[in-house]
C-alpha positions in Angstrom: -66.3 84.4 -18.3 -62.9 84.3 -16.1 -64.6 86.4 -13.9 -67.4 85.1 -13.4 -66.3 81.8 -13.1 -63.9 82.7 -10.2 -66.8 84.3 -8.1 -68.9 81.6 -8.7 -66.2 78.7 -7.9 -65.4 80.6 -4.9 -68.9 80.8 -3.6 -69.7 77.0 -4.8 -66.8 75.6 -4.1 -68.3 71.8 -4.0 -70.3 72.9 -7.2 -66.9 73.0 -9.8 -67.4 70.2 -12.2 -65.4 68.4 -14.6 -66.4 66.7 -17.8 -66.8 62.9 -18.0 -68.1 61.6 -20.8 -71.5 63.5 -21.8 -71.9 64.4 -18.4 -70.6 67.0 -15.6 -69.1 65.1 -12.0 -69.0 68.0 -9.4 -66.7 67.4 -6.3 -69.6 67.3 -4.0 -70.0 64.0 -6.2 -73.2 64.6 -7.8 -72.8 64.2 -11.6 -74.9 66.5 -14.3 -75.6 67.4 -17.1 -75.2 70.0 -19.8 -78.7 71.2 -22.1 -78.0 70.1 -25.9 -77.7 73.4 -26.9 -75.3 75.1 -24.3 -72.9 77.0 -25.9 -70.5 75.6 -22.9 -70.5 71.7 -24.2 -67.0 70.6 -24.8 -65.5 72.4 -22.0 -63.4 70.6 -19.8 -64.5 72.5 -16.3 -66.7 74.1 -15.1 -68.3 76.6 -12.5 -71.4 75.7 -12.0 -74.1 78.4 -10.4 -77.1 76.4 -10.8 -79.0 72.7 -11.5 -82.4 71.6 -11.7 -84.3 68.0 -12.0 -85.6 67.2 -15.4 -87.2 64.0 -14.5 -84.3 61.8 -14.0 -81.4 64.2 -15.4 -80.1 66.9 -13.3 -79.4 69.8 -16.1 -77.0 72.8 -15.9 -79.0 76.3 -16.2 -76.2 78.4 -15.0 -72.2 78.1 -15.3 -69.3 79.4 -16.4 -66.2 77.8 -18.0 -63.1 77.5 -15.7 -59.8 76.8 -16.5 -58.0 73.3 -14.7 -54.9 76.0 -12.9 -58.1 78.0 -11.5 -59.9 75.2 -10.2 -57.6 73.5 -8.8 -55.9 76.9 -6.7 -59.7 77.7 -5.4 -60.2 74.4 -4.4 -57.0 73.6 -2.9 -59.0 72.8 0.3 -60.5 70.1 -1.4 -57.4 68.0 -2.9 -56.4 64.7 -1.4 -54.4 62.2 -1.9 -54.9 58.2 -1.2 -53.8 54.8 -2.1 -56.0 52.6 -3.0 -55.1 48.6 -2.7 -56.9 46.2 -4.7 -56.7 42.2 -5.2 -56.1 41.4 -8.9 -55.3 39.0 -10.7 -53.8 37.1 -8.3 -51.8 39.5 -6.0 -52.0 42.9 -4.6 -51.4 45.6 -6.7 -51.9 49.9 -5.8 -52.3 53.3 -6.8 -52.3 56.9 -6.0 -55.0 58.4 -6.3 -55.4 62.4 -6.5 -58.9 64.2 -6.6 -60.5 67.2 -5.8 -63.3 66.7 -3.9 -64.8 63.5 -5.6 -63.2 64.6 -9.0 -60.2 62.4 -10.0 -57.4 64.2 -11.4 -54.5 61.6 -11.6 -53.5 57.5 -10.9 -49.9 56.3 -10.3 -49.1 53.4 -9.8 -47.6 52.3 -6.6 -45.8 49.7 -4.4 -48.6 48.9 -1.1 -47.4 49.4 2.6 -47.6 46.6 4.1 -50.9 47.9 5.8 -52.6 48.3 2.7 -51.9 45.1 1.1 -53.3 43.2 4.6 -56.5 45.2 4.3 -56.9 44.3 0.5 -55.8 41.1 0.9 -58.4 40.8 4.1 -61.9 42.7 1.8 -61.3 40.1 -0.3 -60.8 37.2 1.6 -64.5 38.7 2.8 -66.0 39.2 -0.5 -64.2 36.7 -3.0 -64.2 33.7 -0.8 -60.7 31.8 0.2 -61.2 29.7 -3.3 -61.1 32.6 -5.5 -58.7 34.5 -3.3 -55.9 31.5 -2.5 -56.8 29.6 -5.5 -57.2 25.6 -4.6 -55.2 22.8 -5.9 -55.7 19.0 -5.9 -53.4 18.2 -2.8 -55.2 20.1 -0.5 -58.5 19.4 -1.1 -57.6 15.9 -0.9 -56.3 17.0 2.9 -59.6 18.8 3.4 -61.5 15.9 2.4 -59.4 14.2 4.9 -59.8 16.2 7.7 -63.7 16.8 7.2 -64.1 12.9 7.4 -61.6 12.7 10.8 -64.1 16.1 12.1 -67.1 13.9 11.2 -66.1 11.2 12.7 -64.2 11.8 15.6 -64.8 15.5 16.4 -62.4 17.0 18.6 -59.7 18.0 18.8 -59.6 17.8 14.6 -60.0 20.9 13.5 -63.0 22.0 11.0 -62.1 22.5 8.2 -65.0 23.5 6.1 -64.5 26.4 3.8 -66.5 29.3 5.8 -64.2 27.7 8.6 -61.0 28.4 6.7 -61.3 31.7 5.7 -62.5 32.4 9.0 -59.4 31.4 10.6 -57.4 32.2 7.9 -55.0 34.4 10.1 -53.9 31.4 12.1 -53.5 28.8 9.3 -52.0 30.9 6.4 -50.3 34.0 8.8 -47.3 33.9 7.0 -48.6 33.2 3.8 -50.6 36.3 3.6 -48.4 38.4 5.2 -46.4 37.8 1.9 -49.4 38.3 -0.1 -50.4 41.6 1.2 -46.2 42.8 0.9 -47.0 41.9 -2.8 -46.1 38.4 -3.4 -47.8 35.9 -5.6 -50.6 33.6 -4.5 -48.7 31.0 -7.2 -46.1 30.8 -4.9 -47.9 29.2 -1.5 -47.7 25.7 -0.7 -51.1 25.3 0.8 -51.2 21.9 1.7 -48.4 22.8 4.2 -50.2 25.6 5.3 -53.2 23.8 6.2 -51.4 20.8 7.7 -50.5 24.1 10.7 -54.1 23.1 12.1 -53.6 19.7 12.6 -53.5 19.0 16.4 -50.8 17.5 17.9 -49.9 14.7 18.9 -53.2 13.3 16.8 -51.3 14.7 14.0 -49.1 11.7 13.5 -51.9 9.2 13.1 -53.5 11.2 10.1 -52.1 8.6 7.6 -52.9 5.3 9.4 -56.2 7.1 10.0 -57.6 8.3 6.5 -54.6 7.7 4.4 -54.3 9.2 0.9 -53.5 6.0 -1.1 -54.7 2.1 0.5 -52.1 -0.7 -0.2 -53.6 -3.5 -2.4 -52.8 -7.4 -2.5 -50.3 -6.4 -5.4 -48.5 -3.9 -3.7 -50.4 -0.9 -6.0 -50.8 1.8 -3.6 -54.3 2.9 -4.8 -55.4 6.8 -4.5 -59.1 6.5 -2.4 -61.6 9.5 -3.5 -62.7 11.3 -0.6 -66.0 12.8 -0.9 -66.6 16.5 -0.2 -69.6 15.6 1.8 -68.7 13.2 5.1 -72.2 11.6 4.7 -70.9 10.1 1.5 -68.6 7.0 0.8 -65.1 7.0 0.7 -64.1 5.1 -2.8 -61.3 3.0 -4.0 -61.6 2.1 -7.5 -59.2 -1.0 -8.4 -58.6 -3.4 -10.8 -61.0 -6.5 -9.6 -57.6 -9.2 -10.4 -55.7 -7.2 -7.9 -57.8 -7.5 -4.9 -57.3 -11.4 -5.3 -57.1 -12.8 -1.5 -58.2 -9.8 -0.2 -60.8 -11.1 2.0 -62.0 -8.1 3.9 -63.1 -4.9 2.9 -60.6 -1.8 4.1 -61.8 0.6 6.8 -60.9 4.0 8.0 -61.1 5.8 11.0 -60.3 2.6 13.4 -62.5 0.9 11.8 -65.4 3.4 11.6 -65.4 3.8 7.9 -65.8 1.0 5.3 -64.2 1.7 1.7 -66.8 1.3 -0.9 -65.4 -0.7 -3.5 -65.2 -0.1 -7.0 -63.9 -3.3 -8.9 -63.2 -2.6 -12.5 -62.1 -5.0 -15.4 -58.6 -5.3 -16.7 -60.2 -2.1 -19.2 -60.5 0.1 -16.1 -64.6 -0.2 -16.5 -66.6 -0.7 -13.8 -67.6 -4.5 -12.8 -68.7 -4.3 -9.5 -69.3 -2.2 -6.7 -69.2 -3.4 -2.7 -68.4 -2.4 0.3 -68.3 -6.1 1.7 -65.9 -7.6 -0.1 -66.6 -11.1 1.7 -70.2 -11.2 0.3 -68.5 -10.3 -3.1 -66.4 -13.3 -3.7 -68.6 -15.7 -2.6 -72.1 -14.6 -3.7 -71.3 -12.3 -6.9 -68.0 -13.4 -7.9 -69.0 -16.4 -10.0 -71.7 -14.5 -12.2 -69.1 -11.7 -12.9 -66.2 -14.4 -13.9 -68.7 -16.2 -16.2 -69.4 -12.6 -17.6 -65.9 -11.5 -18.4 -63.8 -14.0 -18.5 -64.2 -14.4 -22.3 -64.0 -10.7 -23.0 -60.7 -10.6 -20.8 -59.4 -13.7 -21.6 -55.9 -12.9 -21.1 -56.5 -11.9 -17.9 -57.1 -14.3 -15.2 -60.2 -15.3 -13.4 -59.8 -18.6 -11.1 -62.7 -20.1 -9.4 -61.7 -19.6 -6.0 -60.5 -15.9 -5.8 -59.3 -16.0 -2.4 -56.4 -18.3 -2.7 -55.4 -17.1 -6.4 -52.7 -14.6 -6.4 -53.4 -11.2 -7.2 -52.4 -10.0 -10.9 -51.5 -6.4 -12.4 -51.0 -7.6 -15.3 -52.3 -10.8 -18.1 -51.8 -14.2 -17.0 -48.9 -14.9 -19.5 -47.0 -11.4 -18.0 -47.2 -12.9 -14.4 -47.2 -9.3 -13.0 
């Protein structure tokens, strides 16, 4: 058997096989398969002399069994060695491989060159998608929302900031970030809302806040956070208490003006009682039928006749907040 298996594995070099599972990988890559009945099942290698096609199987009709030092010293020619980089769970991780021709012998685990972690790091960015790859956090998809209503609106020079956008230019927003990423840092550890703040144009940069600010100033002082929409098309919305918009007598806009805030005025239970986005309209046409409504269900709470002169209330009319 020796014997014959050396002759053979010299002559079919790319024809040595190795068990996996209940069938035979070669190192020419093609996998196949033993009869039921071979005397040669349970052997680890294999020479193999010839295959044929059984419908969908390819079966073994003629090898001999080989021993792993053998193989390996008459297929010397066909050993390599490679890393292989991967995205998982969150960072780059690799490992060295070793095969004979398509046969894997061995897997160690290995710290990636910078090289390999940038191209991992990059074929996923390509097939994962800059969500699944960078993660995503509350903060800076409020900022994209931001920015995709300033693009909408005003076009040039705001960047766009859509997500086939981002991961396009990924390089020149998040350079440094994935740079880290690919020497094996964490994606936990970026602070993409800073990173993404790198395309804002300058000096239009300063204005972003007085532009589409995150949180609108109510007649009470409460800074209220507005919901930007991830569609431009739709309304900006600032849900507030109705008693703290007291004397507010026109609604907010954004953009210089270009963009009214749709209100949503809730009741002192945070429900919804109205919705506007002309607040002037509001308190004199639709005010009245929502005070007769609710002021007996919130009576603590205060709802004067004339609205615009009151003074705006967080709080019950005995607290005076």
């Amino acid at each position: 058997d020796e014997l014959v298996a050396r002759v053979c594995a010299t002559a079919l070099t790319d024809w040595i096989g190795r068990r996996r599972g209940q069938e035979y990988l070669m190192a020419c890559g093609t996998a196949v398969e033993l009869p039921r009945d071979s005397r040669l099942q349970g052997q680890e290698w294999l020479a193999i002399a010839e295959v044929s096609r059984v419908g969908q199987r390819a079966l073994i009709r003629l090898a001999a069994p080989l021993s792993e030092e053998t193989a390996h010293d008459i297929a010397d020619g066909l050993m390599s060695e490679s890393t292989e980089a991967t995205w998982t769970k969150g960072r780059v991780s690799a490992t060295k491989v070793r095969r004979l021709g398509a046969i894997e012998l061995a897997r160690t685990p290995v710290r990636p060159t910078r090289e390999e972690g940038a191209r991992a790091v990059a074929h996923a960015l390509r097939t994962e998608g800059l969500e699944a790859v960078i993660g995503w956090n509350e903060s800076v998809e409020s900022l994209r929302r931001r920015l995709v209503l300033l693009r909408h609106e005003q076009g040039d020079p705001w960047p766009a900031v859509d997500l086939e956008s981002l991961a396009r230019e990924a390089d020149h927003w998040l350079g440094p970030e994935l740079a880290a990423l690919a020497e094996g840092g964490s994606r936990h550890r970026i602070d993409l809302t800073a990173a993404l703040r790198r395309l804002l144009p300058w000096p239009e940069a300063a204005r972003l806040d007085e532009l589409v600010p995150e949180r609108l100033e109510v007649p009470t002082g409460s800074r209220i956070r507005l919901e930007y929409p991830a569609d431009p098309g739709d309304r900006v919305v600032l849900a507030v208490k109705l008693q703290e918009c007291f004397g507010l007598l026109q609604t907010p806009r954004l953009v210089n003006g270009r963009v009214p805030v749709l209100m949503h005025l809730l009741s002192p239970a945070g429900r919804p009682l109205a919705v506007t986005d002309d607040l002037a309209s509001f308190w004199t046409n639709a005010y009245a039928q929502v005070r007769a409504e609710n002021r007996g269900r919130y009576s603590k709470h205060p709802w004067p006749e004339d609205p615009l002169t009151a003074p705006p209330r967080r709080g019950t009319t005995r607290s005076g907040r």
